[in-house]
One Martini backbone bead per residue (centre of mass of N, CA, C, O) as a GRO file, in nm:
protein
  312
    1UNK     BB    1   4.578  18.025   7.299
    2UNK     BB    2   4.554  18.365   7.453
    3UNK     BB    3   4.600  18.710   7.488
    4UNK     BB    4   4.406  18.631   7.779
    5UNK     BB    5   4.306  18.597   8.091
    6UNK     BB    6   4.283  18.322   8.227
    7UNK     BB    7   4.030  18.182   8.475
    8UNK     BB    8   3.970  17.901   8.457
    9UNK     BB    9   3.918  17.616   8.682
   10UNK     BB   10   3.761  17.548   8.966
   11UNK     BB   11   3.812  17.285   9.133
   12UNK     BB   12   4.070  17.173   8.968
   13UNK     BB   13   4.270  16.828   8.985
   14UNK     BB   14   4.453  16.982   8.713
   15UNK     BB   15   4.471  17.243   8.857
   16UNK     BB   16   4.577  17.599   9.001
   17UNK     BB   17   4.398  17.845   9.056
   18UNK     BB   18   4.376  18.130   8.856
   19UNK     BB   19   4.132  18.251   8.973
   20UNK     BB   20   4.210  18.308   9.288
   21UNK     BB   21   4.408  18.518   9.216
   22UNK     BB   22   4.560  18.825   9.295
   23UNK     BB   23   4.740  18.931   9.046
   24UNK     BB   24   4.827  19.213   9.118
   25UNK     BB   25   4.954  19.176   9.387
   26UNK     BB   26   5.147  18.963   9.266
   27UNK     BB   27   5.294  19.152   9.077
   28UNK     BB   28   5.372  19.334   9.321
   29UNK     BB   29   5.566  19.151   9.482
   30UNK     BB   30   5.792  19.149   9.214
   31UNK     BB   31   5.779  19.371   9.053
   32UNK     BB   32   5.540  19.371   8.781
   33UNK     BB   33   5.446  19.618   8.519
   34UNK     BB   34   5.385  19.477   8.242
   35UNK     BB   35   5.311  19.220   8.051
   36UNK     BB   36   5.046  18.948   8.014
   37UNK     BB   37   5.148  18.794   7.823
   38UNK     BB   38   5.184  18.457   7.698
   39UNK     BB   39   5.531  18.496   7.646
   40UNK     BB   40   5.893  18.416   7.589
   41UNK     BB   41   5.944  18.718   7.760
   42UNK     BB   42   5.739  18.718   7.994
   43UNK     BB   43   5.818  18.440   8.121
   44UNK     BB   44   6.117  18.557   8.187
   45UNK     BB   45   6.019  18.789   8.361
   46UNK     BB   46   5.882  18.663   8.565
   47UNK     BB   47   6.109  18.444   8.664
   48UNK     BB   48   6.299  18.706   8.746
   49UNK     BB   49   6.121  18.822   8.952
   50UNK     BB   50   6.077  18.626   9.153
   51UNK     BB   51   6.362  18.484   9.185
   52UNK     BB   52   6.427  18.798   9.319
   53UNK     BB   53   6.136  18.887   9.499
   54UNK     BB   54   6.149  18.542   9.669
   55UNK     BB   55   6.230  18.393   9.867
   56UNK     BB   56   6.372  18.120  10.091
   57UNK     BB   57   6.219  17.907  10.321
   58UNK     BB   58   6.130  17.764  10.592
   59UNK     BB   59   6.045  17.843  10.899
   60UNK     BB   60   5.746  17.724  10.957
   61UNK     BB   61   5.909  17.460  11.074
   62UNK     BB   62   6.080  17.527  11.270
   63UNK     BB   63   5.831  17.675  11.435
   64UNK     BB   64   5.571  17.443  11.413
   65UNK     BB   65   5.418  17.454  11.140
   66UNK     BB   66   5.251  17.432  10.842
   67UNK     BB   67   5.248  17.383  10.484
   68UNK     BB   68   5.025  17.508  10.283
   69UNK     BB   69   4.917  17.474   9.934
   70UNK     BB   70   4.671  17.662   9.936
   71UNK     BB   71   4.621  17.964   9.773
   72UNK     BB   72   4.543  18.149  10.025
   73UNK     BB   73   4.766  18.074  10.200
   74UNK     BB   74   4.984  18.200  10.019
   75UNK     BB   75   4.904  18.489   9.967
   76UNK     BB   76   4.934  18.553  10.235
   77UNK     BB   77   5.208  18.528  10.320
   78UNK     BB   78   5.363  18.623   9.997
   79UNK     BB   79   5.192  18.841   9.936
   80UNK     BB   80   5.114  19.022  10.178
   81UNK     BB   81   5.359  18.918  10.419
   82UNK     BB   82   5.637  18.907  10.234
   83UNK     BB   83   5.723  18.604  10.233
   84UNK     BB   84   5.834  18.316  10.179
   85UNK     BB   85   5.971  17.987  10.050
   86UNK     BB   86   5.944  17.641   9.916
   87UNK     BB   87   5.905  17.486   9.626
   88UNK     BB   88   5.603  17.438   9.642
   89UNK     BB   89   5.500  17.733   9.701
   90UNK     BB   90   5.638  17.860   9.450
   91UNK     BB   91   5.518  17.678   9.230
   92UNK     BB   92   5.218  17.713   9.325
   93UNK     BB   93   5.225  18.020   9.262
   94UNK     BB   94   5.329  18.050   8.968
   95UNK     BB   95   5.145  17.859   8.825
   96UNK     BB   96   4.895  18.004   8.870
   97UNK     BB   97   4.991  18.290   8.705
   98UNK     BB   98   5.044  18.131   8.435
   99UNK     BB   99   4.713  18.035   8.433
  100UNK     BB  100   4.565  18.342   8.440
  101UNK     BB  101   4.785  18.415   8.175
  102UNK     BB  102   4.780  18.151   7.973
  103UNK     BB  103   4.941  17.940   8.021
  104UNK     BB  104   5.103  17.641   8.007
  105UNK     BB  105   5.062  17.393   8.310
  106UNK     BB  106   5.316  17.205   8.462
  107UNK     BB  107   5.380  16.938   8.656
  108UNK     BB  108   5.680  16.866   8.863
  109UNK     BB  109   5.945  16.610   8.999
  110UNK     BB  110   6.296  16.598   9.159
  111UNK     BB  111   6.552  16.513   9.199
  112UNK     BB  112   6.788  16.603   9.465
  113UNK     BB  113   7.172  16.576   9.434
  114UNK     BB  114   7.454  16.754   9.436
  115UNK     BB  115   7.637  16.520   9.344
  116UNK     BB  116   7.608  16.226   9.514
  117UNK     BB  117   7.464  15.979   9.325
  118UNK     BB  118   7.215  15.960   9.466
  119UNK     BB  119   6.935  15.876   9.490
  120UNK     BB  120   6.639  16.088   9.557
  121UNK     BB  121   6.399  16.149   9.622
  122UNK     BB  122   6.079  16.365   9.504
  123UNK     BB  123   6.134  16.689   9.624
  124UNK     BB  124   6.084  16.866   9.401
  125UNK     BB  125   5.910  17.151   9.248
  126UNK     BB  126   5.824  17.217   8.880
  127UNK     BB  127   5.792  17.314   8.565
  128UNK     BB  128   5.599  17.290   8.285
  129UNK     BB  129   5.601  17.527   7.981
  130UNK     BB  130   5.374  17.723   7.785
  131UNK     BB  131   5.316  17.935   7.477
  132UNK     BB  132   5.218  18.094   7.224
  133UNK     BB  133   5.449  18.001   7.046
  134UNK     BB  134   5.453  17.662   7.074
  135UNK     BB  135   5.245  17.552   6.820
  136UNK     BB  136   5.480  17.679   6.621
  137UNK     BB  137   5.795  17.582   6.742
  138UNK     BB  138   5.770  17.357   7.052
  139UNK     BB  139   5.859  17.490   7.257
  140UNK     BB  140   5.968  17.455   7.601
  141UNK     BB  141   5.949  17.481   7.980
  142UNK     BB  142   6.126  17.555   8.266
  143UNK     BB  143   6.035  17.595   8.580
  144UNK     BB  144   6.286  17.699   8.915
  145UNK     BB  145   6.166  17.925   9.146
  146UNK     BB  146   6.257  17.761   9.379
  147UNK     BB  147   6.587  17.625   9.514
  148UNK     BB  148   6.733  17.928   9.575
  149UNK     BB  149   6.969  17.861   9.324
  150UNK     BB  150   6.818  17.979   9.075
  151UNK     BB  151   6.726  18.060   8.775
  152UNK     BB  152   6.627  18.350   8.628
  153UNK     BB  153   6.563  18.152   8.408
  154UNK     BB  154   6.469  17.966   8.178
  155UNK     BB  155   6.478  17.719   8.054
  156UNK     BB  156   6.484  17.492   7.782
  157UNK     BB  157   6.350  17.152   7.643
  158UNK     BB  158   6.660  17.082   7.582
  159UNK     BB  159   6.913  16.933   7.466
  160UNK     BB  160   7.171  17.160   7.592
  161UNK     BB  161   7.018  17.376   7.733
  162UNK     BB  162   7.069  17.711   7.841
  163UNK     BB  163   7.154  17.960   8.088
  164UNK     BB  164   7.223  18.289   8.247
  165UNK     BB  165   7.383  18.473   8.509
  166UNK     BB  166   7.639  18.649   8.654
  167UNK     BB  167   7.773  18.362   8.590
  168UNK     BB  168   7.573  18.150   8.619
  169UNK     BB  169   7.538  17.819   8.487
  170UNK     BB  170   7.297  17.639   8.289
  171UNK     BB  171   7.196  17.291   8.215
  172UNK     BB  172   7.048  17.076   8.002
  173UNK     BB  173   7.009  16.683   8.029
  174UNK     BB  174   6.948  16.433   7.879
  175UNK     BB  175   6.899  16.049   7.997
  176UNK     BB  176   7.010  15.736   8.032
  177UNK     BB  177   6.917  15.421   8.230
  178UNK     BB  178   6.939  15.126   8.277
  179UNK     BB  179   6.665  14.852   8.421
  180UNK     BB  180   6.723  14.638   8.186
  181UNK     BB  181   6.639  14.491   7.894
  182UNK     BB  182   6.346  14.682   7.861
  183UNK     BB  183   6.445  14.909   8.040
  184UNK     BB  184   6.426  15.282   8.129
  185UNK     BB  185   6.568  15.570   8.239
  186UNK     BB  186   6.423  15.931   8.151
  187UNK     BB  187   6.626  16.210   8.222
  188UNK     BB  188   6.636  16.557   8.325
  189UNK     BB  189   6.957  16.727   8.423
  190UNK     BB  190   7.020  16.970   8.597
  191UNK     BB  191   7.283  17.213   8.580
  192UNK     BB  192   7.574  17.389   8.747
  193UNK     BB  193   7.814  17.719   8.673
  194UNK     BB  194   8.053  17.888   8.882
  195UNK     BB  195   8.188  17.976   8.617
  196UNK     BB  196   8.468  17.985   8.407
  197UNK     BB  197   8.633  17.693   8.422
  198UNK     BB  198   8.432  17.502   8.568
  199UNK     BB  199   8.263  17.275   8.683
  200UNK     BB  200   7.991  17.055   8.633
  201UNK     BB  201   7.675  17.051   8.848
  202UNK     BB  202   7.440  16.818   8.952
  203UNK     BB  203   7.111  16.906   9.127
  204UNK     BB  204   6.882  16.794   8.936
  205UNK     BB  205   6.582  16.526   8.826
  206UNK     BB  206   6.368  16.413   8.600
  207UNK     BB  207   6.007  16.401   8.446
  208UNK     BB  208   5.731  16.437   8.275
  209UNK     BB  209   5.526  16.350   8.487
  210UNK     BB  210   5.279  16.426   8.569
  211UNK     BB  211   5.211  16.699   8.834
  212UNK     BB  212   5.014  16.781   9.106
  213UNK     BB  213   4.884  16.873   9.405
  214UNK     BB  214   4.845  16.630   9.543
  215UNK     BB  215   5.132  16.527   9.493
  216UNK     BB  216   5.249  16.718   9.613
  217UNK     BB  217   5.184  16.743   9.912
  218UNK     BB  218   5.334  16.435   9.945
  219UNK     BB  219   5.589  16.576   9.999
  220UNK     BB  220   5.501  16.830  10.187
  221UNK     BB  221   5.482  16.611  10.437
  222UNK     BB  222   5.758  16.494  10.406
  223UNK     BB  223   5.973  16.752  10.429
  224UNK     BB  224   5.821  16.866  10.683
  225UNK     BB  225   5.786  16.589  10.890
  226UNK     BB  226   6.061  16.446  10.855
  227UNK     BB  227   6.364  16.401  11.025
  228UNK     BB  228   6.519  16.389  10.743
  229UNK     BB  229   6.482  16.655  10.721
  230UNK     BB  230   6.671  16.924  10.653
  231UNK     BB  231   6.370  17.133  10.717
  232UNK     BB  232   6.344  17.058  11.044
  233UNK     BB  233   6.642  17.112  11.157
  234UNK     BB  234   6.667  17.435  11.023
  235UNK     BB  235   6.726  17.723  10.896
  236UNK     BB  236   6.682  17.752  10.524
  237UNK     BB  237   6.793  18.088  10.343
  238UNK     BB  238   6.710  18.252  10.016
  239UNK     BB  239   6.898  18.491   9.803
  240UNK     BB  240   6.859  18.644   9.498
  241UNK     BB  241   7.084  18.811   9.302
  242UNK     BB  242   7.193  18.944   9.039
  243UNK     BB  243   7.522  18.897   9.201
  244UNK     BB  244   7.410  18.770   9.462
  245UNK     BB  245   7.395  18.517   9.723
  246UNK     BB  246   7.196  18.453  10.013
  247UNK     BB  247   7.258  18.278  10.311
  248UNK     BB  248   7.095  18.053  10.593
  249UNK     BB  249   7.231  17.819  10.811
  250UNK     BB  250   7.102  17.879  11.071
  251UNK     BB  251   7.367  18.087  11.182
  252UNK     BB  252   7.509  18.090  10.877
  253UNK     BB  253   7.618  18.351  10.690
  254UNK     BB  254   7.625  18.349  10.303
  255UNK     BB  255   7.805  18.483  10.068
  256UNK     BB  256   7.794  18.488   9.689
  257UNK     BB  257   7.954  18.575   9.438
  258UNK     BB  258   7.892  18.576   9.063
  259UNK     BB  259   8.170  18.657   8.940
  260UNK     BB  260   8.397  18.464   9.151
  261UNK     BB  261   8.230  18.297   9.374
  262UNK     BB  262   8.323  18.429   9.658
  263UNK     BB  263   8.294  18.393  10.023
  264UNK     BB  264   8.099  18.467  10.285
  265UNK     BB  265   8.144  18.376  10.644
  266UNK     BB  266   7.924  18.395  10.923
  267UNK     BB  267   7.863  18.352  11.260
  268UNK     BB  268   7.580  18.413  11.461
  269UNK     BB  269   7.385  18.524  11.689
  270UNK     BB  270   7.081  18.392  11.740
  271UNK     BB  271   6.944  18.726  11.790
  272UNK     BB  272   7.029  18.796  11.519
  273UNK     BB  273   6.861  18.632  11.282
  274UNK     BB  274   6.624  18.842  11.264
  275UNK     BB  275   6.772  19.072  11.167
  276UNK     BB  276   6.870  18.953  10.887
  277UNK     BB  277   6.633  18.865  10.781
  278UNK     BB  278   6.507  19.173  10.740
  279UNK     BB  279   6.776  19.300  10.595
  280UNK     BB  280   6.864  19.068  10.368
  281UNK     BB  281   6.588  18.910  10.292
  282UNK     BB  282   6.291  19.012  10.383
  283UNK     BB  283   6.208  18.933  10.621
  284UNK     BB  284   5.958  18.973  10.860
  285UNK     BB  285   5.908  18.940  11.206
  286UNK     BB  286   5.739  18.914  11.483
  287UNK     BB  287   5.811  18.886  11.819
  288UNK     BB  288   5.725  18.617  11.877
  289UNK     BB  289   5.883  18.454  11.616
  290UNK     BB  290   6.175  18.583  11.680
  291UNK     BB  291   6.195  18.439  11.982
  292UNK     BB  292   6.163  18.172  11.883
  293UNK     BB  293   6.378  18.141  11.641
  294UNK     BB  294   6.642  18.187  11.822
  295UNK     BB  295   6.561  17.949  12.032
  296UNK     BB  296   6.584  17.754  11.780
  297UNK     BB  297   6.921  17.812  11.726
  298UNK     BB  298   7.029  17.769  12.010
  299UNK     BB  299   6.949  17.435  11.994
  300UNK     BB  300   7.146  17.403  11.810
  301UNK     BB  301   7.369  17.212  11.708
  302UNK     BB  302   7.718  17.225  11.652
  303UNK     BB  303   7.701  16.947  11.432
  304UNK     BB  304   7.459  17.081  11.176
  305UNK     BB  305   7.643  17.112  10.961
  306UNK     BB  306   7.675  17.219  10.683
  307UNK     BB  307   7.732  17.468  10.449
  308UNK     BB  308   7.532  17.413  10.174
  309UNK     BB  309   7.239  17.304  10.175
  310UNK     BB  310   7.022  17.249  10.018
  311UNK     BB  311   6.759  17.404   9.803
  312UNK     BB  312   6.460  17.246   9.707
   0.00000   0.00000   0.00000
């Protein structure tokens, strides 16, 4: 690893294409103009850009549309026109950037659980990430940037390494669970405490298995079109601040504060939702998108869920 920007190999099927990224343009849309070289200083500057400055959306499957995962597709959406994305779309766009400025970078796909004990699909995309440092220290890197309520910055691949911003707290835990006389699944389950004196809840657990490109498109066409997937049957919207957290469910609008944890939930009209959008999370939608999506939460039942549906 060098420190010189990776051009890397187009058209492989175990790398992130950060030769096609227009690199300037998305350090500007994160609103990055520091440093570009690949260390553990600068991947942190750049974990807490992105979750930042790109919000995370369902919209476009709201609306009936596909998600693609093509580097092309993404610049255009999330570089250009300012839109957000979920998890696939964030983590496959950070990898790009993180592997053109010569970071070592894998993918990992992670089971959101947020505490209901339950086994759920793998469908959540985070990185494992190697720095300058890595080959002097041995230390790498989580990067979870797709979330919704992700960490500011990287977590570090160690059992109980944590990370913090303005009250809330992330750990991470190794785990072993047998599954029979020989066998055992051996999992990092990353944890979060929203403020001190609070209990710790489990988020996501993952395994080191490597995952691809191919691999991420196979969970983004379950999660974007199977009728289970909470994602495909309501917009669901968050922006995370240095202070407060905002998010959008369905009509649902809920703004929570990092330093003492408390909620303020309004409930909107329809057609108040795409001006929401555009004040509070940055998303501006052109004139026949908004009145598509007001009419599609218009549609949506009385008893759509609680507030609070993982982002991930």
């Amino acid at each position: 690893m060098t420190d010189t920007e990776n051009t890397g190999e187009p058209g492989s099927d175990r790398r992130w294409d950060g030769a096609e990224l227009d690199l300037d343009a998305y350090l500007a849309r994160i609103g990055h103009d520091g440093d570009r070289s690949p260390t553990e200083a600068n991947l942190r500057a750049l974990h807490r850009a992105h979750v930042l400055g790109v919000p995370f959306e369902n919209l476009e499957i709201v609306l009936g549309r596909p998600v693609p995962l093509g580097l092309p597709a993404l610049q255009d959406k999330i570089v250009r026109r300012a839109r957000g994305g979920y998890c696939f779309e964030h983590a496959r766009l950070f990898a790009a950037a993180l592997e053109r400025l010569g970071f070592g970078v894998g993918g990992l796909t992670s089971r959101v659980g947020m505490g209901s004990g339950r086994v759920r699909p793998a469908t959540h995309a985070v990185l494992r990430v190697e720095t300058a440092e890595t080959a002097q220290t041995g230390r790498v890197w989580i990067c979870d940037v797709g979330f919704g309520g992700s960490p500011l910055e990287p977590v570090e691949l160690a059992d109980g390494a944590r990370t913090s911003g303005s009250g809330w707290e992330f750990r991470l835990e190794r785990t072993t669970t047998p599954l029979g006389a020989t066998a055992e699944a051996r999992e990092w389950v990353l944890h979060e405490r929203r403020g001190a004196g609070e209990e710790w809840s489990d988020l996501h657990a993952f395994t080191l298995d490597p995952q691809y490109v191919i691999d991420w498109e196979v969970g983004n066409h379950y999660v974007s079109t199977h009728p289970r997937s909470p994602f495909v049957r309501r917009p669901i919207v968050q922006r995370t601040g240095p202070d407060v957290r905002q998010a959008l469910y369905g009509a649902t609008w809920v703004t929570t504060a990092r330093a003492d944890g408390s909620r303020r939930t309004r409930e909107l009209k329809p057609r108040e939702v795409p001006e929401v959008l555009g004040d509070v999370f940055g998303i501006k939608l052109d004139a026949s998108d908004a009145e598509a999506l007001a009419g599609a939460v218009e549609r949506l039942p009385a008893d759509d869920g609680p507030a609070g549906v993982p982002a991930g």
